[in-house]
TORKOL-4160 file (C-alpha; in steps of 0.2 Angstrom, whole numbers, padded with zeros to 4 digits, m for minus):
49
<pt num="1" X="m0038" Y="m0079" Z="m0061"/>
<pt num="2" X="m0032" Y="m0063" Z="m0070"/>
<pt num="3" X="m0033" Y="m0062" Z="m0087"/>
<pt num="4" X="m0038" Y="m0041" Z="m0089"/>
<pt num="5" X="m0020" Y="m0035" Z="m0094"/>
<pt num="6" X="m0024" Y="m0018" Z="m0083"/>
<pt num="7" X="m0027" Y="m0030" Z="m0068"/>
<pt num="8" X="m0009" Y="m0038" Z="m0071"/>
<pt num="9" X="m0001" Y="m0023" Z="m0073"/>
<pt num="10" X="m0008" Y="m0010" Z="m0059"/>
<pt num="11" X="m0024" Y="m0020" Z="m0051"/>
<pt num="12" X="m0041" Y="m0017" Z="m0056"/>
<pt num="13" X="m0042" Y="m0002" Z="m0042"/>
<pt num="14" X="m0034" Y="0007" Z="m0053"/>
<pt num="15" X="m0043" Y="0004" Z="m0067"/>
<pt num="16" X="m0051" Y="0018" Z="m0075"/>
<pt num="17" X="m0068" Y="0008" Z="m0077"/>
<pt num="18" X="m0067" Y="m0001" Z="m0062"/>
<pt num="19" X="m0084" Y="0004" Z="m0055"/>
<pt num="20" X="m0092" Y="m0001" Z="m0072"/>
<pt num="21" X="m0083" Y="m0018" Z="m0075"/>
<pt num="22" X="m0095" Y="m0033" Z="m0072"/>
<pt num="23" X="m0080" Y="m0044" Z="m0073"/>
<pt num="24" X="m0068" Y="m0037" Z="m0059"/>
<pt num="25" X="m0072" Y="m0054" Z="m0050"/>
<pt num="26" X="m0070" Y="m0065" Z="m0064"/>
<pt num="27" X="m0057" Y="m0057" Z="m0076"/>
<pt num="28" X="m0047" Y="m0047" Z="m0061"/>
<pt num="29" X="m0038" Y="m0046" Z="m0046"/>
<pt num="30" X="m0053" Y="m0042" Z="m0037"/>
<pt num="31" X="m0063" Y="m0057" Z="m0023"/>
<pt num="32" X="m0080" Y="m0062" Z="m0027"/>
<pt num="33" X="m0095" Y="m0052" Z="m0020"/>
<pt num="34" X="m0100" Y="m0061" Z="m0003"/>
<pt num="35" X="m0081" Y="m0067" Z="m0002"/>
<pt num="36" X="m0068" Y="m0059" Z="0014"/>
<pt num="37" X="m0051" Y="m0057" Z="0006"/>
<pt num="38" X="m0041" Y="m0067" Z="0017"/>
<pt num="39" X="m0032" Y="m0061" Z="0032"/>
<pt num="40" X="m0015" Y="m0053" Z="0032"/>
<pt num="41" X="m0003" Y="m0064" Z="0040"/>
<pt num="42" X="0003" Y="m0061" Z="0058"/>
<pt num="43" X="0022" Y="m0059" Z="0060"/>
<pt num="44" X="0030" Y="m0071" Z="0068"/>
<pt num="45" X="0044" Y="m0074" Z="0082"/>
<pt num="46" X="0051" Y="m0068" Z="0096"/>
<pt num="47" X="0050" Y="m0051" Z="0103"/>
<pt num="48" X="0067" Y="m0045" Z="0110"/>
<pt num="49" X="0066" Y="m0038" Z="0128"/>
């Protein structure tokens, strides 16, 4: 859920109080501590030889 209006914009990375904010997990963009962002998807199909 993202409800910071710097989050929707331009992510909470780029936030200029992103290493202070104690709600990045809660309020942004940002995954839970303890919690892998999930992989990125593999491309799929066939290879042309």
């Amino acid at each position: 859920m993202t409800i910071c209006p710097i989050a929707v914009v331009a992510g909470c990375a780029k936030c200029p109080a992103f290493k202070v904010c104690p709600l990045k997990s809660v309020l942004g963009d940002q995954p839970p501590k303890g919690e892998a962002a999930p992989p990125a998807p593999a491309a799929k199909g066939k290879k042309k030889s």
